[in-house]
Every structure is written in C-alpha cells, then in structure tokens.
N, C-alpha and C positions, 0 to 999 in steps of 0.2 A: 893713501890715494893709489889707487890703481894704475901702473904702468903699462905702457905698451907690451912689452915684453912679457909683464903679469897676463896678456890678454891671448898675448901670442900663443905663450904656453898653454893656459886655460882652453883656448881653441885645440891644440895640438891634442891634448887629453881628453876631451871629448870627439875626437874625429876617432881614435882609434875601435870606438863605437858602430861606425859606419860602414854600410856594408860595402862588397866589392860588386856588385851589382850594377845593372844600366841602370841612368836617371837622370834626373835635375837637380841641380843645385843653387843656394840662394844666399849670397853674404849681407847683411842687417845690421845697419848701426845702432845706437843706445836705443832711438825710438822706433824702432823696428821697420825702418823704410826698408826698401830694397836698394840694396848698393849695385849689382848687376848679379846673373841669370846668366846660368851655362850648364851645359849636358856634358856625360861621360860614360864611356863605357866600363869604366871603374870607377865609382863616384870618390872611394876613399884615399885610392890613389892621385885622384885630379884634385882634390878636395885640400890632400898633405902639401900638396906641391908648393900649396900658397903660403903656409906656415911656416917655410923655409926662412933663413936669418933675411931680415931686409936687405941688405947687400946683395944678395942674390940675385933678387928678383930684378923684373925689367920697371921702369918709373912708376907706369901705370899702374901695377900689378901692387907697386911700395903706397902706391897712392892710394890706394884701394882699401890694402891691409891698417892703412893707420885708421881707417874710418871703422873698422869691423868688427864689430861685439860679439854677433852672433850669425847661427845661422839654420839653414833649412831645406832638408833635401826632398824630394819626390822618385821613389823609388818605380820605372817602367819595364816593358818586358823585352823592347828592343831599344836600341840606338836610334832609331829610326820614328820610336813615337817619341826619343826623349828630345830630338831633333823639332819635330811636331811642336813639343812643348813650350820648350823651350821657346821658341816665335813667339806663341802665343801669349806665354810669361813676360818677355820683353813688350810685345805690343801693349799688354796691359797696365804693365807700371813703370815702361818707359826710365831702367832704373840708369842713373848718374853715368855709371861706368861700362857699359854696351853702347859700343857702338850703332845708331841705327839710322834709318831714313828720318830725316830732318821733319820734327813736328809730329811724325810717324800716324799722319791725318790716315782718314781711309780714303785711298784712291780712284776715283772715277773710272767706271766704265761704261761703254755700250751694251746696251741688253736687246734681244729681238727673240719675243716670246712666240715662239713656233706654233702654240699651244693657240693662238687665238685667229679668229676667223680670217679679220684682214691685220694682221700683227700688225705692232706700230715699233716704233725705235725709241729707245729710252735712253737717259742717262740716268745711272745708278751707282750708290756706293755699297750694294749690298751683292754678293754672291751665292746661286741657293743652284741643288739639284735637283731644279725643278725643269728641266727639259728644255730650259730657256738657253738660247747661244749668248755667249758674252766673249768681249773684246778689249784687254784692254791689260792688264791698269793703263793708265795715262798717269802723266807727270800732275797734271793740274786739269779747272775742268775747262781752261781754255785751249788746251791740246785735246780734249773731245770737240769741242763746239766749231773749230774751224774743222775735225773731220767729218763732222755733224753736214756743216755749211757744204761741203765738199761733197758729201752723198748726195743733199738735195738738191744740188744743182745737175750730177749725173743721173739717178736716180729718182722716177716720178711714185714716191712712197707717199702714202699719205701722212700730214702732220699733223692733225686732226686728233678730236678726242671721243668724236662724237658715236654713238653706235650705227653702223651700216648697215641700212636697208635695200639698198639699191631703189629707193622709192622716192628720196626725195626730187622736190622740182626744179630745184636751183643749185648748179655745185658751187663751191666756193673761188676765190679769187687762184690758188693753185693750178684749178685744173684750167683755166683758161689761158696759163702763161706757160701751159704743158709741163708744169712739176708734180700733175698728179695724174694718174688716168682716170681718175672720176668713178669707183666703186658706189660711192653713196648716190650717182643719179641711175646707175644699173648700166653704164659704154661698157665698163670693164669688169669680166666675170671673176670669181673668187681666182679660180685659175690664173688667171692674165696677172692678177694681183701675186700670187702666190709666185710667179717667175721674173715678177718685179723684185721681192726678197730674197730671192735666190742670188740673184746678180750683185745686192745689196753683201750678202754672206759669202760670197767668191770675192768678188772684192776686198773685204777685212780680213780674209785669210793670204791675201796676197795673189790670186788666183786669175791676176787678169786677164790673160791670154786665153782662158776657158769666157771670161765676163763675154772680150769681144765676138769671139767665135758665136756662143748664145747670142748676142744680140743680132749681129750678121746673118745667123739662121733666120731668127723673128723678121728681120727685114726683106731677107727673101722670100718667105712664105708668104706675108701680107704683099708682096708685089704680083704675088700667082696668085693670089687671089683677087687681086685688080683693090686689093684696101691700100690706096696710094694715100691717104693721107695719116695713117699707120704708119706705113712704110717711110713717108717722111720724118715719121716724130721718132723712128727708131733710125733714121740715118743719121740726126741730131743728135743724138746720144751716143751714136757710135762715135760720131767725131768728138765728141767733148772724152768719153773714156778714152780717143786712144790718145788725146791729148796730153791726158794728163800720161798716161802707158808709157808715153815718147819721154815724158819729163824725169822716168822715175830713171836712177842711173845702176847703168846693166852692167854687170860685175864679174861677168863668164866664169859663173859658180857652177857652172853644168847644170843649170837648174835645179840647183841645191836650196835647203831651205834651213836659214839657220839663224841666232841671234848673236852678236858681238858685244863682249863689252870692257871695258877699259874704267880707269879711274886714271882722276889726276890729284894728288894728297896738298892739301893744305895744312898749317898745324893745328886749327882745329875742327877745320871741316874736311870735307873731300867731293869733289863733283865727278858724278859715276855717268857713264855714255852708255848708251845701248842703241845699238844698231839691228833695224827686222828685216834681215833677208828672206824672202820669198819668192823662189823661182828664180833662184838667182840674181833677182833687181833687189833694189831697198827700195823698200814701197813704205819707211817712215824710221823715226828715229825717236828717241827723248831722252831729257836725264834728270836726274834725281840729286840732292843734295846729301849726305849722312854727317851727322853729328859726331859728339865725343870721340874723333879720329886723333887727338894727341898720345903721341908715344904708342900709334899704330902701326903695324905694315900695312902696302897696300892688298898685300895676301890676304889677311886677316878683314881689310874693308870689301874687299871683293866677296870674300866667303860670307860677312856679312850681309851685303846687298844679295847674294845669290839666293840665301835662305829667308830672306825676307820679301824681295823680290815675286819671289815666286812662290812661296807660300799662299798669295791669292790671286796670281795671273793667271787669265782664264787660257792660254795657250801656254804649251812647251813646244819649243823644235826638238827635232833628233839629234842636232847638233848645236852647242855653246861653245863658241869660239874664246877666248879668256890671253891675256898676254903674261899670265904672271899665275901659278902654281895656287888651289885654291887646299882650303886644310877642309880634312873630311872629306876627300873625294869621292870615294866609293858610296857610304852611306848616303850623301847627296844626290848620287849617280843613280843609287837604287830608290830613293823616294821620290825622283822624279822621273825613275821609270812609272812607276807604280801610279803616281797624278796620269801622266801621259797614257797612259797603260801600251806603252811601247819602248823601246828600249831609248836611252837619254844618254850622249855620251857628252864630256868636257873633255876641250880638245886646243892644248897651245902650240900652233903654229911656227915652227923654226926658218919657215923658206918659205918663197911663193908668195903667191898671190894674196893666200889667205894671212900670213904672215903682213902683206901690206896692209890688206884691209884693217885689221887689230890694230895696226901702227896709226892708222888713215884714222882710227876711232879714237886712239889715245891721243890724238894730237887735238882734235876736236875736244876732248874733255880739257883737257890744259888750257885751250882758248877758253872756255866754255868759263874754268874757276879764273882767267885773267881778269875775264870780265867782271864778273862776280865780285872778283877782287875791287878792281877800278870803281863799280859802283858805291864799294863799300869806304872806297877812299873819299870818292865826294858826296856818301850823307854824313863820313865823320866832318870833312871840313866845313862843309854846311851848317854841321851840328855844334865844331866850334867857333864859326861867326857868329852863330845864335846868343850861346852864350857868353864870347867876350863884348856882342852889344846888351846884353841885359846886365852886362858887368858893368859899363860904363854908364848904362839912361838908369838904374839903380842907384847906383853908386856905391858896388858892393865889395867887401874888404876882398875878394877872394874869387874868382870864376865860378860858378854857381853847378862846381861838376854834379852833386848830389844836391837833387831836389826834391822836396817832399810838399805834397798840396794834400790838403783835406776838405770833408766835404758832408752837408748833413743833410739824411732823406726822409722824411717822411710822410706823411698824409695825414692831415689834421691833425697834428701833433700824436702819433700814435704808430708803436712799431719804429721808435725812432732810431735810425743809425748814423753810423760816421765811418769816412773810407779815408785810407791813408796810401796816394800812389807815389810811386817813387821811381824817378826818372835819376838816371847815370849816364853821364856823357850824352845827354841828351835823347837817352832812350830808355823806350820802360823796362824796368826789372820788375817783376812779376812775382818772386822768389820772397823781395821786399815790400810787396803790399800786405796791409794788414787794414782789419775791419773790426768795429765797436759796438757794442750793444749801449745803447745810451742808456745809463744805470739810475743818477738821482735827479733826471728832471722830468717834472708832470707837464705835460701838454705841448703847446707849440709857441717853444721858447729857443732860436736858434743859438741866439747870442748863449745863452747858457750851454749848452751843448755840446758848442766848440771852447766852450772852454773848459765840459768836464774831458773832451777830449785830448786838447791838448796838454791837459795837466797830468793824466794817466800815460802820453805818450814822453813826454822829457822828464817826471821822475822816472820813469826806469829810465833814461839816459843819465841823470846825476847816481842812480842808483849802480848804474855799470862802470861811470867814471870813478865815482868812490873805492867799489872793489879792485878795481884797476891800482889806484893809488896807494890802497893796503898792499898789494901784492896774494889777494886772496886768490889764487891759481884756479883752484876748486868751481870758485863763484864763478869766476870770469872762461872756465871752460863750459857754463853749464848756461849763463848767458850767451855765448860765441853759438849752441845749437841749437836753442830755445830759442833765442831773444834778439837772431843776429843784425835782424832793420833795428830795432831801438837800440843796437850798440850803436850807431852812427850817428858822427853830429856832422848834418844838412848845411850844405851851403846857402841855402833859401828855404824858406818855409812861407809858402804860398798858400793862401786863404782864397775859399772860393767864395767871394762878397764884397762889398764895400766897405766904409769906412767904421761901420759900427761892429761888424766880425774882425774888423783889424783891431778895435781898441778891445776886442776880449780877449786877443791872442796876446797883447803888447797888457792885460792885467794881469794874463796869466807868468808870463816871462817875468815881471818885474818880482811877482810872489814867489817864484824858483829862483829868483839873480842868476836868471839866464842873458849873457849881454852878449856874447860873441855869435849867434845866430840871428841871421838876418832877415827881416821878418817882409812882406808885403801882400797885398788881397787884390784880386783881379772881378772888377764888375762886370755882370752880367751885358748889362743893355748897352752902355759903349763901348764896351771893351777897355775902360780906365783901371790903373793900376795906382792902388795907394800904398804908401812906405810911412813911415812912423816921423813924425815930427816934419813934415810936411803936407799943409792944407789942400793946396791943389793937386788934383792927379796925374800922372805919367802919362801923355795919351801915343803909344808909338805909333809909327805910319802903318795903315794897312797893308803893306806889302813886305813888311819888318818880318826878317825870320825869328828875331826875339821873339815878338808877340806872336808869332805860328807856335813857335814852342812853349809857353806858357799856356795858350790854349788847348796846345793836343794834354798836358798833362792834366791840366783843369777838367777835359770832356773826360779823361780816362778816369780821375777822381770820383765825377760826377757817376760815371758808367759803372763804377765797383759798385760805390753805393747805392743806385739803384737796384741793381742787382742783388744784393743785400736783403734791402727793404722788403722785394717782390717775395726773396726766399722765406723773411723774418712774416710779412704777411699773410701767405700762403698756409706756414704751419697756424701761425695764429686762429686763420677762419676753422678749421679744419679740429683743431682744438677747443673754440668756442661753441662752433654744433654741437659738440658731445657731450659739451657739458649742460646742455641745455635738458638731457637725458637724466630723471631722477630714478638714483641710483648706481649709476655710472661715475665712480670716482675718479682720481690720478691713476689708481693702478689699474683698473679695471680700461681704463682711456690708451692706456700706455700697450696693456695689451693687444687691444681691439687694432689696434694699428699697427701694432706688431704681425698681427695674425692673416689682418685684410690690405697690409700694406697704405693704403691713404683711407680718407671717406670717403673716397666713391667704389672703393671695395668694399667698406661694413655697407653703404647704402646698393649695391648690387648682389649680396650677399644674401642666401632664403634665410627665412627665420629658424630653421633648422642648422643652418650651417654656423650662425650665431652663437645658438643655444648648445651646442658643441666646442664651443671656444671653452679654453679655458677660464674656470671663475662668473662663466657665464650661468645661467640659468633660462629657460622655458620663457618664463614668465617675464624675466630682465627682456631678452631677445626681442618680446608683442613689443613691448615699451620702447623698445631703440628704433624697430622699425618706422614702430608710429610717429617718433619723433622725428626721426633722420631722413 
C-alpha cells in the first residue's frame, strides 16, 4: 500500500523534471480533480516548496499535500499571463483548496450599447470588446436593479424594447409620467436622446458634478428659448440629481477617485468591503463573500479577491486604497495598469484621512460578517427545532442530523430514474447527492423501482460496514473517495409517497436486516407522513418547521430527478433519430455526435460536410439527410 510519504517522494522526483520557467500549476488527487491552481515565476521552485516534510508546512498547505497524487503544470511567457490564467483556471474548476468569491457565479453588470441608435440599458453577465460601456460587477442582481430603479427615476431613458421610428401615434405610459422623452412619437430627436445617455454614463462613473452642470445648461437654454415646459422637466431632474448628489457622503479626497477595500476573516469564510470613490464622494459600495479562507491571511484573501475581483470589472481607478500588504504587488500593479491602460497604483495608508477611510471600511465588513454570522445562527437554530420536532411526531431513535429522501422520474414508464438528496443539519449537501439509472424494471412500475434503488444504495452501506469491520484499509480508503454518501448511515430515510412506496422500502430493509434506520414516506396531496407499523398517518401543522423541512428536501429530491430524467431523455430522442438511419450503426452514431456535437448539428450540417466525417460515405450522408 502506498504511503504518504511514498507519494511525497514520488512527487519530489518527478518535480525535479520541471522547468524554472513562468507558469501555472495544478495539484490532482487519485481522480484527477483539481485540488487548487497557482502561478509562479519559477514553477519548479514554487512547485518543491510543497514537498517539504509536512511539519513544515502551514495547515492548509498539510491539508492539501495529503490529498495530492498528482500534478500539472502550464508553461507562459510572463507572470502576468500566468496571473491571467491562473483566474481563469480557478473560475473554471472552482478547485477545494483556492480561496475564491463564494459560488464564484458570474457577476452582474450594466451594459449601455453606444453602438445603437437610441441605446437602451441592460443587465448582463457577459463582458465583450465590443464598444459597449459597462459598469459594474455588482454583488448580486439586486444591487443592479435598485441602481437600475435609481436611473430611471433621474433619468428619462427609454425602457422599452421596441424599434424607434419616431412615427408612432401613441407613446407609452413612461413618457407621460416624464420618465421618458418620447423618441418613438418623434418630441425628442436622436440628439436630445443621445445627452439623455450621456448623463446616464457620467453618473455611473461617478461624475456628478459635471451630470448637474449638463443638466443646468439644458435648462437654461430651453428657458431662452421660451420651451418652458422643457425647462420644467429638466428643473425636475435637477432637483431629484442633486438630491441624491447631497446624500452621497463627501470625503475631502481633493477630488480623488479611488476604490477601498478591506476584509473581515471568518474561519471559514471572509466578508470583503469595497468602497467607489469618485470625485471624492462615495457614490456606492458592495461586498462580496470568499470561500475556503481556513488557515488563511487576510493578505492572501485580499490578493485573492483583488485578482478575481477585477479580472472582469469593467472599471479600475488609479488608486486602490488596501489596509493590510497584498502578495504579488508589482505584477498586479502592472496588469492592472495594462486593463486600465493607465498607470494603477496599491496604496496602504499609515495616517490621515485616508488611513480612516480604510479603517471606516474594515469596520463595515466586520459588521457586515457579524451579521452574516447572527443570521447564520438563527437558520442553524431554526434548523435545529426542525429536527428535534420531527424527532419527537416520529418518534425517532436519534435527531434526524443526516437525511436522505429518494425519488422516481419518469414518463410513461420510460427513461426511468432515481435521485438521492441528502440534507445535514438541515441543509443540502450537494457533494452527497447521487442519481440512478433504473436497471431491471420494464415500464411504469414505481413500487419496483424504489426498491431496485434502495437495494443498490444500503448494500454498498453493508458493503462498506463489513470492510470496515475486517479492518480492510485499502477498501475503506477507496470507498471514503468513491463512495463517500453511501459510507453513511441516515438518520431518516424519507420516501417521496405513500403507503405503498413505504412498504417496498420496509421489504427492502427486512431483505438486508437493516433495523437501525429509520424509515418514513411523505404524501403528495396532504402532506401526510407515513412510518412503519403505524396505519394512520403523521399530519404535522401547516406551520410546523418539521414539515417545511421534510418538504424542502422532498422538492430537492424531486428536482435532482427531474433533472436527471430531462438529461436521460434528451440523449435518448437524439439517439433514437439516428437510428432510424439505415446504415448508421453505434459507432458510426457515436461519431456523428462526436463530430456535430448534438442533432441539430448532423441536421444543420450540408451533405458534404457529413460525407467528410469520418467512416462517412457520399451516399451514407443523401441517406442521413433524408432521414434526419
């Protein structure tokens, strides 16, 4: 059996292979996931560092190395594309051990496409050089929508989708409440429109004091020209801009423009602040949560969030305010000159004003994870009220910490499947879901089903407890990576049905002499819960956070397995057309979708492009066409 130690070395002896070169680097457990994703300017020397005796190292680093079989580097030509990469490498496989923004979703922006006659405003999670402005990321897309709300209340832009003629006869309910100037009936010319977006785009830059001045102007020019009711709907507007103007707080930055940011560390998350100065006000704020921060600095979370951060924010300032030393400074410093195409400095404050500001932000993010905290205290208590009432209207040996429901999909007996979700301390684990192909039943037999399913899910749990009991090392490390939901024995084993899905779970158990799992089936149409050796059913009160929890895990069961079925379906149709094709075998099938990706590639694809596939033929290609 292969030791640590044996792996340690075997890595150590293979790195001396490695070049000294810029790059990326990638450590890989037995199944070749990615463990985490890091650059270096000497890959072989960043590379050795981690081979070091475990003792050495820092927790994370030990935690890291025990999981790591293998690995994989990408050799670049600066630091600075390995920096590049390196983002990109984490956003896409999101590995265990990096640090990142929580969920690492793509983040919402504003877009305002320059490029079109009367532009509209978008929300988008997409970024392109395509001439379009964007603003943003935002935290969530409810920090665009209240700025969204916020424009259109100062700003008369249209919200509309329709094409502008200037011709029609009727404008819409906007321009009558003065939120729009009316392009589509022909009041207001592309022009007038086009210094409506301007104002819209000085505002998101932070630019107000130029916003009011522009509007100021427009208002006194439409009053020389005697257009007084102009002139009114732009004195409207001035007062609601400087309204807000007044509310933003001024922060005698000399009219500096720069962004702030701070973190506050949790053990396993971290809540990061960022503050938008602009013109010396702060005309907005948000923050972000990051993940896998245990046995982090907040140096390290910060350099984190900076390089992710802003890897797709559509703005840099000149200046990032920071309270605490970021690693990588330089290189950072120069890839975000190079975005900005202006010079980017990081800059930590020892004294001063700015010095407070930093402080003013990090105290903000500590409230910010307090809370986070507090909330998080009362869904755990909530979640365990949940379960020590389902422990007690049960009457279950045990607090029902791990629960597992299953659940069967299909449509007219066909494409049949089964989901297995799995809730801890009252919340899903996702890690622990697993999904079934229904193997030996014909047609639309539920009761069957769930019981080939249950039966294929606790023998491998008697299968794992037996190696366990030999003391087979071997087995039980090779289950613990493969296998780790069915090492677990469930406090509840929740069936999505009634009484007739409960007695094929309760024939299945008696067949394995499974007795210390606790069985029960939650019905559809009342919401009744049945248990084993009890006629009538359980009915808790509508307002019972028991039964909220039984049902969210139930919908989540149901929802894998759907999902499932549509995937299991999907290939199947797709599969079925082709075989409809004589002549077109498995392998020939297997290609064709290899090469066109789905069928509605082979069916978009000319008959020449067919007939160039491999294993294809001229004469196969007339024949797919005609059929497909």
């Amino acid at each position: 059996m292969t030791t640590a130690a044996d792996t340690r070395k075997t890595l150590a002896e293979r790195l001396r292979s490695v070049p000294t070169s810029f790059g990326v680097y990638m450590w890989r457990d037995t199944e070749g996931k990615i463990l985490y994703v890091g650059k270096a300017s000497s890959l072989r020397s960043r590379m050795r560092s981690y081979v070091a005796k475990p003792s050495t190292l820092a927790p994370k680093t030990r935690g890291l190395m025990a999981r790591t079989t293998d690995f994989e580097y990408i050799i670049t030509e600066s630091e600075q594309e390995a920096l590049l990469l390196e983002n990109s490498l984490i956003k896409r496989h999101q590995p265990r051990f990096n640090v990142r923004l929580r969920d690492d979703k793509t983040y919402p922006y504003i877009k305002i496409d320059l490029a079109e006659e009367f532009p509209q405003i978008y929300i988008t999670r997409k970024t392109a050089n395509d001439g379009a402005r964007y603003f943003g990321p935002f935290a969530s897309a409810g920090s665009v929508r209240k700025t969204l709300t916020l424009l259109k209340r100062l700003f008369p832009y249209r919200s509309c989708t329709k094409a502008i003629t200037g011709t029609d006869e009727q404008p819409c309910l906007d321009y009558h409440i003065k939120r729009c100037i009316g392009p589509c009936i022909g009041v207001a010319s592309k022009q007038d429109y086009a210094d409506v977006i301007d104002q819209v785009v000085m505002f998101l830059e932070g630019r107000t004091v130029d916003v009011v001045r522009n509007i100021n102007g427009q208002m006194l020019e439409a009053s020389d020209e005697l257009n007084f009711e102009r002139a009114a709907i732009l004195r409207d507007q001035l007062k609601a801009v400087e309204k807000v103007y007044e509310g933003q707080k001024v922060l005698s930055m000399s009219g500096e423009s720069l962004d702030v940011i701070a973190a506050s560390h949790g053990p396993d998350e971290a809540w990061v602040e960022i503050f938008f100065i602009r013109q010396g006000k702060l005309i907005g704020r948000d923050n972000f949560m990051m993940s896998n921060t245990r046995d982090t600095t907040s140096g390290q979370i910060i350099t984190d969030f900076v390089k992710q951060f802003y890897d797709s924010a559509a703005h840099v300032p000149r200046t990032i305010l920071l309270g605490e030393p970021i690693e990588d400074v330089e290189f950072i410093e120069s890839w975000l000159t190079e975005k900005r195409q202006g010079k980017v400095e990081f800059f930590i404050p020892l004294r001063g004003e700015k010095r407070k500001l930093v402080e003013m932000v990090r105290e903000n993010a500590a409230h910010g994870l307090e809370r986070m905290k507090a909330k998080w205290a009362a869904d755990s208590e909530m979640m365990n009220d949940a379960m020590s009432e389902l422990e007690e209207q049960l009457s279950l040996p045990r607090l029902p910490v791990r629960m597992e429901c299953y659940d069967i999909s299909h449509i007219q007996g066909t494409n049949t499947v089964a989901s297995m979700a799995v809730f801890e301390n009252g919340k899903p684990k996702p890690a622990h879901y697993r999904r079934f192909k229904i193997k030996t039943v014909e047609g639309n037999d539920d009761f069957a089903s769930m019981r080939e399913v249950l039966t294929r899910r606790f023998k491998r749990l008697k299968k794992v407890q037996e190696n366990t009991d030999e003391g087979d090392a071997e087995a039980s490390e090779k289950t613990e990576k493969n296998e780790e939901s069915f090492g677990e024995i469930p406090d509840l084993v929740l069936i999505d049905g009634g009484k007739g899905q409960l007695s094929s779970a309760i024939q299945v158990f008696l067949e394995l002499g499974i007795k210390d799992v606790p069985l029960a089936s939650l019905a559809k149409r009342e919401e009744e819960i049945f248990v084993p050796e009890d006629p009538d059913p359980i009915v808790l009160p509508r307002s019972s956070s028991a039964l909220f929890l039984v049902e969210r895990i139930r919908d989540e069961a149901h929802r894998f397995a759907v999902t499932f079925h549509r995937q299991r379906r999907q290939k199947s149709s797709i599969q079925s057309a082709l075989d409809l094709v004589p002549g077109i075998g498995p392998k020939r099938k297997r290609m064709l979708i290899r090469t066109f990706g789905s069928l509605k590639g082979v069916r978009d694809a000319t008959t020449d492009e067919i007939a160039a596939a491999p294993g294809m033929t001229r004469k196969l290609a007339v024949k797919l066409k005609e059929y497909v």
